[in-house]
C-alpha positions as CSV (number, residue, x, y, z in Angstrom):
1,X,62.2,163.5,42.3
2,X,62.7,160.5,44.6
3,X,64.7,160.9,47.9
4,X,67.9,159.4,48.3
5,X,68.9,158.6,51.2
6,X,72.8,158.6,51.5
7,X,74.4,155.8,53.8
8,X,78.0,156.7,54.7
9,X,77.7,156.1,58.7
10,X,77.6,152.8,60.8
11,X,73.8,153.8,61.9
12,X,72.2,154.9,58.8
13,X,73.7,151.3,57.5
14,X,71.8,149.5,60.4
15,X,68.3,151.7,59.7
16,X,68.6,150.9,55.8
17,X,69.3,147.1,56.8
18,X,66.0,147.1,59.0
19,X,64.5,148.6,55.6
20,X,65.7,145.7,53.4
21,X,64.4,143.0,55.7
22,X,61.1,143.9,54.7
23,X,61.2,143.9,50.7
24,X,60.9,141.0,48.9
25,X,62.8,142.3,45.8
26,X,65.5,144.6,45.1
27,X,67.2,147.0,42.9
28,X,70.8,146.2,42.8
29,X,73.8,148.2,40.7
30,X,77.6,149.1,41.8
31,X,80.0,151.6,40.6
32,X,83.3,150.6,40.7
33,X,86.9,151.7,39.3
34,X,89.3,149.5,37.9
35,X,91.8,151.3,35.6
36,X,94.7,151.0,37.8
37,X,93.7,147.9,39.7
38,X,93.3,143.9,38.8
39,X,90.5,143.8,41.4
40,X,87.5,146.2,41.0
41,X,87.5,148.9,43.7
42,X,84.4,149.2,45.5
43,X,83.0,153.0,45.5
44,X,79.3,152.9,45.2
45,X,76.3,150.6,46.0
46,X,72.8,152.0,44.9
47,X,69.6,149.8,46.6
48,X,66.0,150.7,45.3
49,X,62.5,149.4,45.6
50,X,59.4,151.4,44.2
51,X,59.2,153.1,47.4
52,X,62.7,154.1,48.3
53,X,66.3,154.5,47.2
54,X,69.5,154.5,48.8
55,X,73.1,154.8,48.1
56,X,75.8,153.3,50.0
57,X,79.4,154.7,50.5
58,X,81.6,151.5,51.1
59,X,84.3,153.7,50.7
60,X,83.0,155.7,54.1
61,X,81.7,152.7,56.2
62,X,84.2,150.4,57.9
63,X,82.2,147.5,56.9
64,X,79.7,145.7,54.8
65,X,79.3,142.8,57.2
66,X,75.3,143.4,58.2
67,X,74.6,145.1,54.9
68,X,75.4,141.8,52.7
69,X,74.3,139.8,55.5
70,X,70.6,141.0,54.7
71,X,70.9,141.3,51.0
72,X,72.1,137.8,51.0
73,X,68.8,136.4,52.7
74,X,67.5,133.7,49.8
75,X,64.0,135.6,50.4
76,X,65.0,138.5,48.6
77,X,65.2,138.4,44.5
78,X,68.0,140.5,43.7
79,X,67.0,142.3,40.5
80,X,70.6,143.5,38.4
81,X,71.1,144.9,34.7
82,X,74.2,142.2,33.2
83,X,75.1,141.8,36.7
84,X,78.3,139.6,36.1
85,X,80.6,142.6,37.3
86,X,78.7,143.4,40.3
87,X,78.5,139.8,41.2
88,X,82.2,139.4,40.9
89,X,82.3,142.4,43.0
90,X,80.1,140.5,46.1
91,X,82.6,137.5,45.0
92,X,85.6,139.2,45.6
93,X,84.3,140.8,49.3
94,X,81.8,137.9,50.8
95,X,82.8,135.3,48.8
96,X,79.6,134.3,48.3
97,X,77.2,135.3,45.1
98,X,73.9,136.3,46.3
99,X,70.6,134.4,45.2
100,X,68.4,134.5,43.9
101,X,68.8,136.6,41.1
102,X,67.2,138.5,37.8
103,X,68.9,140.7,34.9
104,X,67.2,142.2,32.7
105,X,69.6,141.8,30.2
106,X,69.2,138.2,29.8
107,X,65.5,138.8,30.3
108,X,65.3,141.1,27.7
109,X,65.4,138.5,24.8
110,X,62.3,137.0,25.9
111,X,60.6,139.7,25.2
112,X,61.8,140.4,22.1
113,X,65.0,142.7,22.4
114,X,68.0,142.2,21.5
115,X,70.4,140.0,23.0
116,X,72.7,141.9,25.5
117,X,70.3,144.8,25.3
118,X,72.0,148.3,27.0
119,X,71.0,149.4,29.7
120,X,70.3,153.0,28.4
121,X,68.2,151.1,25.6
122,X,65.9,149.4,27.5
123,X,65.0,152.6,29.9
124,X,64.7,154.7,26.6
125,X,62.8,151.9,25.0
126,X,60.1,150.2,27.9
127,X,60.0,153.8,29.8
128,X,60.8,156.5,27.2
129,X,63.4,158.0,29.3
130,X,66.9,159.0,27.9
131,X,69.4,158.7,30.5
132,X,72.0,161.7,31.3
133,X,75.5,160.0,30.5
134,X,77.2,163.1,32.0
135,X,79.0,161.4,34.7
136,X,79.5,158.3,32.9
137,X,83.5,158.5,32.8
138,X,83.2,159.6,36.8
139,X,85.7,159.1,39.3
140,X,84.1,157.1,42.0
141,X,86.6,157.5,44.5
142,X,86.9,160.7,45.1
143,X,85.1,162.3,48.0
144,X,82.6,163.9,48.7
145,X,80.2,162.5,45.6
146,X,78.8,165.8,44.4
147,X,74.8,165.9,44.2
148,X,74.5,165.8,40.8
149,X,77.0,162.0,40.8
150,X,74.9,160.7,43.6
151,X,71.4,161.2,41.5
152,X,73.2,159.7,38.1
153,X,74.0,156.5,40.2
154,X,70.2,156.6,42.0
155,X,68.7,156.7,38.5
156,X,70.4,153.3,37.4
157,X,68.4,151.4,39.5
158,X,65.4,153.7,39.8
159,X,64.3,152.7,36.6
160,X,66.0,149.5,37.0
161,X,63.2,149.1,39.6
162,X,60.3,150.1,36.8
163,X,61.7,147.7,33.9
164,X,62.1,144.8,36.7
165,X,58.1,144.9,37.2
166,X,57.7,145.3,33.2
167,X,59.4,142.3,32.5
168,X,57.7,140.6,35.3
169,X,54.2,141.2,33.9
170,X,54.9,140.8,30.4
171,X,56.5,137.7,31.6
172,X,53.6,136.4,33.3
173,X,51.5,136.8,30.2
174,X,53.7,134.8,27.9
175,X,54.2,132.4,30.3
176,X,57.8,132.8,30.5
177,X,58.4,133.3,34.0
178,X,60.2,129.9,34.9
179,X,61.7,130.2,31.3
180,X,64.8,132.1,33.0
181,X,65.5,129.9,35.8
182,X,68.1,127.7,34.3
183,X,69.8,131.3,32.8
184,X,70.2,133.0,36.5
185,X,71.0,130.0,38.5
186,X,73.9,129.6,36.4
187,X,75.0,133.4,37.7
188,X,75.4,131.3,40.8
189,X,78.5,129.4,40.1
190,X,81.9,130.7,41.4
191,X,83.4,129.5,38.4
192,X,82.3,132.9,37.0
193,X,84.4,135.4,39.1
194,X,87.5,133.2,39.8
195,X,90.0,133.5,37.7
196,X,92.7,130.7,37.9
197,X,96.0,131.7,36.6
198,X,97.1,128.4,35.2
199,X,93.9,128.5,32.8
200,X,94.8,131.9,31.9
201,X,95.8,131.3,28.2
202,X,92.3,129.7,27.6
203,X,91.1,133.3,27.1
204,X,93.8,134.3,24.9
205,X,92.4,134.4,21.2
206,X,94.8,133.1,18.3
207,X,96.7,130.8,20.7
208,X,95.4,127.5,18.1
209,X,97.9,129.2,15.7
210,X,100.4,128.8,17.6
211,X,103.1,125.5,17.3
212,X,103.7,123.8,20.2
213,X,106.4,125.3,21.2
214,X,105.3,128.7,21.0
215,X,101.8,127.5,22.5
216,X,103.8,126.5,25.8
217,X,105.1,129.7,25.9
218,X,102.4,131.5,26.0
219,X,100.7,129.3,28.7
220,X,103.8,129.9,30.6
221,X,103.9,133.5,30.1
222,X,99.9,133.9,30.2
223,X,99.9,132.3,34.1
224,X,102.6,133.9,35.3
225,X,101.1,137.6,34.2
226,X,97.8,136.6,35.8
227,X,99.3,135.7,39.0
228,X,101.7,138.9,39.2
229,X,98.8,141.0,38.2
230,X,96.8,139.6,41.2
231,X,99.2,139.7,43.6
232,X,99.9,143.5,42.7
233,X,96.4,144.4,42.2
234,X,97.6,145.6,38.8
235,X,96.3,145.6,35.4
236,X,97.4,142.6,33.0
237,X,98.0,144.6,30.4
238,X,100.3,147.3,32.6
239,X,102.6,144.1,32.7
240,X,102.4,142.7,29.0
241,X,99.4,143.0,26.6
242,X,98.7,139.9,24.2
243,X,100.7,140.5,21.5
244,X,103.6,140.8,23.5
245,X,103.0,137.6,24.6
246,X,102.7,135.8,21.1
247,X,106.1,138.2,19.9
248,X,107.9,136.5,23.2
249,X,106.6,133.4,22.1
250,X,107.8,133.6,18.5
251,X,111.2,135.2,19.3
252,X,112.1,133.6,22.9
253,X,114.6,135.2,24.5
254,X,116.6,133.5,26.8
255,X,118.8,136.0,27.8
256,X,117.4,139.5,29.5
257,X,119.2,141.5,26.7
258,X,117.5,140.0,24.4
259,X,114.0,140.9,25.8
260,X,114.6,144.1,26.5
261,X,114.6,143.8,22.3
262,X,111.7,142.9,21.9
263,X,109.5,145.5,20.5
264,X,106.8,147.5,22.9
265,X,107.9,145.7,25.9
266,X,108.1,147.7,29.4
267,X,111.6,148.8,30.3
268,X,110.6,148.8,34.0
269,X,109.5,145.0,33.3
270,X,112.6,144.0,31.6
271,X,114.4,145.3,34.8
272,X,112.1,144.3,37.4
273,X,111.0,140.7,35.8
274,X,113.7,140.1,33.0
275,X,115.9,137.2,34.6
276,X,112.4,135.2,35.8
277,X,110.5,135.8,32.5
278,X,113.5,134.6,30.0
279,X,113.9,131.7,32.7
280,X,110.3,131.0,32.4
281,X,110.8,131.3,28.6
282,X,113.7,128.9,28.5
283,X,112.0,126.2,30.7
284,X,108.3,126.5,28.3
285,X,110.0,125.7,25.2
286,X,111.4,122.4,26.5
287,X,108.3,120.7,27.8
288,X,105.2,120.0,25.8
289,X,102.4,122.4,25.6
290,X,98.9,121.7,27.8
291,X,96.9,120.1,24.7
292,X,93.8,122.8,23.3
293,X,91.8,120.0,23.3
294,X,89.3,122.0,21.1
295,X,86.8,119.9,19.5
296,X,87.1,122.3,16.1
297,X,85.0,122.6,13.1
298,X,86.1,120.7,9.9
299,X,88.0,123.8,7.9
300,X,85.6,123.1,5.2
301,X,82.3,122.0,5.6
302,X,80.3,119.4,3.5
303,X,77.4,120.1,1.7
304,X,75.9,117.6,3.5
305,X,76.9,119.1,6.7
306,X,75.8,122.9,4.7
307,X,72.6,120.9,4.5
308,X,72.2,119.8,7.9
309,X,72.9,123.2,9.3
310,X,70.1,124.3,6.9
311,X,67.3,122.3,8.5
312,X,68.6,122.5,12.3
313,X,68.2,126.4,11.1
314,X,64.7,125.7,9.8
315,X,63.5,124.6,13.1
316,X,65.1,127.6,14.8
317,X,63.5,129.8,12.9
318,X,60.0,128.0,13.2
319,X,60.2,128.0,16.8
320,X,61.6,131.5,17.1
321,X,58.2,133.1,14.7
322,X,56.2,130.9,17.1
323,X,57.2,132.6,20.1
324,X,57.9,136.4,18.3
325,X,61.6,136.1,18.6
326,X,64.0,136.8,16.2
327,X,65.7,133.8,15.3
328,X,69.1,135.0,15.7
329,X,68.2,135.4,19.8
330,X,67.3,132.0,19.7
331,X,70.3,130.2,17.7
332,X,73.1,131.4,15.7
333,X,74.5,129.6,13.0
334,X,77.7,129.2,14.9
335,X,75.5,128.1,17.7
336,X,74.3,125.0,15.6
337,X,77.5,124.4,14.0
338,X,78.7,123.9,17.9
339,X,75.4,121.9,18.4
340,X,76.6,119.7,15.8
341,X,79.9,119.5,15.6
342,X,81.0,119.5,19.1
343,X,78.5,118.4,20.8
344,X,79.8,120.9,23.6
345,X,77.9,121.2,27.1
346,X,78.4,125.0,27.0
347,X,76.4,125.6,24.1
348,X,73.5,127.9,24.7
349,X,70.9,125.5,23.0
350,X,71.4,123.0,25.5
351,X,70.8,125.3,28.6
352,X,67.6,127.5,29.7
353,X,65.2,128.8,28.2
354,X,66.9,127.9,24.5
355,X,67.0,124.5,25.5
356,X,63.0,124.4,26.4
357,X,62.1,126.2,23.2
358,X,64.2,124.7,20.5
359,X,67.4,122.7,21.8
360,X,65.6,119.6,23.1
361,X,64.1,119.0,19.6
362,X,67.0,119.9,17.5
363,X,68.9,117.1,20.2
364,X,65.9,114.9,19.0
365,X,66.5,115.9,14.7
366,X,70.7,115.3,15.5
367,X,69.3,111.8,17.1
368,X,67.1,110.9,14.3
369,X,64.3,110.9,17.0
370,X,62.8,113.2,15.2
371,X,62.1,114.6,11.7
372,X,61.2,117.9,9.9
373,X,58.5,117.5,7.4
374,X,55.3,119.2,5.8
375,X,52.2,119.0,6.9
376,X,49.2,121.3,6.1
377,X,51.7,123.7,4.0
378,X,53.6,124.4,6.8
379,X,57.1,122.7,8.3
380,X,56.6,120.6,11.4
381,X,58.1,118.3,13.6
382,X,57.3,114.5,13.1
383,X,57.8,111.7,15.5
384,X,60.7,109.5,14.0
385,X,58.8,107.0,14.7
386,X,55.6,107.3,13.1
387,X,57.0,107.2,9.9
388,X,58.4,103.8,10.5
């Protein structure tokens, strides 16, 4: 069983830093509590390499300061299984986001897994290890860690530190190693792990069924719970969940009596918030909505659309048996219906390592650059061109 070393003093923090400066790669995973709190709370930080492990205490240590200082060095890979909490974690006390980077999870398609493999499933499928889920619903903050706590969060990134060199070599024989960088450099943006309160209802599903009355509402209502959540460090949905924003939006009380009405609402937010919510209510339903601005789907496609759909597919699924993917990792048929209908810089085929395989040609077929035809019994692509 490996040793791990447990950092909870200012100089075991300065010995494991001296450590780090000398590894090219690490191990990376947090544990973190945030049922009662809008911001993650910080309890755990585990740092492996083949050689060593170590978990430290943030809750113990006065300060981080020296430990993220080295971690952040642009000479280190920091290696993370779907990393986006931890990284909003770093966000939230540096930040900064730390690069460069590597998850496994968005790896993990490459080499034909799922997409947004588990964690568990890759250790249990590349390392035939099943991983003990006996402290999985831990409380992090309480001290001390017992033994058997501090070993569950050392084996996260114990094998995290096996699976890393996998991927690498399988990688390397595909010839998929700078396939990826696109995918992680895009973990880089701040974007990510700031959440701006007045583009809170963008996240809110169902709001396009809203009139747009109602839909003002709900942008009203959806900023100002963001912004009292943060500034509480309290969970949204301790002050209203979603449907009590779309019931407020259909019923819009103006007076406090009338909110305290509607049903499954707080009493202690009635009381505490009543006056500014119906206020916020009242001044919403006067002033137009912020347009959706979503470039939507025809309700009903046409068979000719059906039909182009079919042969964007056709090429997916081409390039996807060329490389031993399944398809659906490559390009869902929503994905190409976004690809062609919206023509939206978000959409995964126009990024990465999607974008290299199949995106750039299904750009061309869109264009009528290129063409899909038959040659030797078997679909290919054909210069537009060379048919002229």
């Amino acid at each position: 069983m490996t040793n791990i070393q447990y950092i909870n003093t200012p100089d075991q923090l300065v010995k494991l830093c001296e450590q780090i400066k000398k590894e090219p790669w690490l191990a990376l995973d947090t544990e973190f509590l945030r049922e009662k709190t809008y911001y993650p709370k910080f309890c755990l930080l585990q740092i492996a390499t083949p050689e060593w492990v170590a978990c430290v205490d943030p809750i113990a240590l006065p300060s981080l300061d020296i430990l993220f200082e080295v971690i952040y060095s642009p000479s280190i890979v920091k290696v993370f299984h779907s990393c986006r909490q931890d990284l909003e974690i770093f966000y939230q006390l540096t930040g900064r986001i730390p690069a460069p980077l590597f998850d496994t999870q968005i790896a993990a398609p490459l080499l034909g897994f799922q997409e947004n493999p588990g964690y568990a499933m890759l250790v249990s499928s590349l390392l035939n290890v099943n991983l003990n889920k006996a402290h999985t619903r831990a409380d992090w903050t309480k001290r001390p860690l017992i033994a058997a706590e501090i070993q569950y969060a050392a084996d996260d990134v114990i094998y995290l530190c096996k699976i890393y060199q996998m991927m690498l070599q399988k990688l390397a024989e595909l010839g998929r190693t700078d396939w990826l960088e696109r995918d992680f450099a895009e973990l880089e943006n701040p974007n990510l792990y700031e959440v701006k309160p007045e583009k809170a209802w963008l996240k809110i599903k169902g709001k396009n069924k809203l009139t747009g009355r109602q839909l003002s509402i709900v942008q009203a209502l959806a900023e100002w719970r963001e912004k009292t959540a943060q500034s509480e460090d309290r969970p949204k949905s301790w002050l209203l969940r979603d449907e009590l924003l779309f019931d407020m939006a259909k019923l819009q009380p103006e007076a406090v009596g009338d909110l305290a009405n509607v049903r499954g609402i707080n009493e202690r937010v009635v009381n505490r918030y009543g006056t500014e919510l119906c206020q916020l209510i009242t001044a919403a339903k006067n002033r137009p909505p912020i347009p959706l601005n979503e470039k939507g789907r025809p309700a009903k496609k046409t068979q000719q659309q059906e039909a182009i759909l079919d042969i964007l597919t056709a090429l997916v699924r081409i390039r996807a048996e060329e490389n031993s993917l399944n398809p659906v990792i490559l390009a869902t048929r929503k994905d190409l219906e976004v690809l062609l209908f919206n023509d939206d810089d978000e959409c995964p085929l126009l990024h990465g390592w999607r974008f290299k395989m199949a995106g750039r040609e299904l750009v061309g077929l869109l264009k009528g650059e290129l063409l899909l035809g038959i040659e030797s019994d078997r679909l290919a692509i054909i210069e537009g061109k060379s048919l002229a």
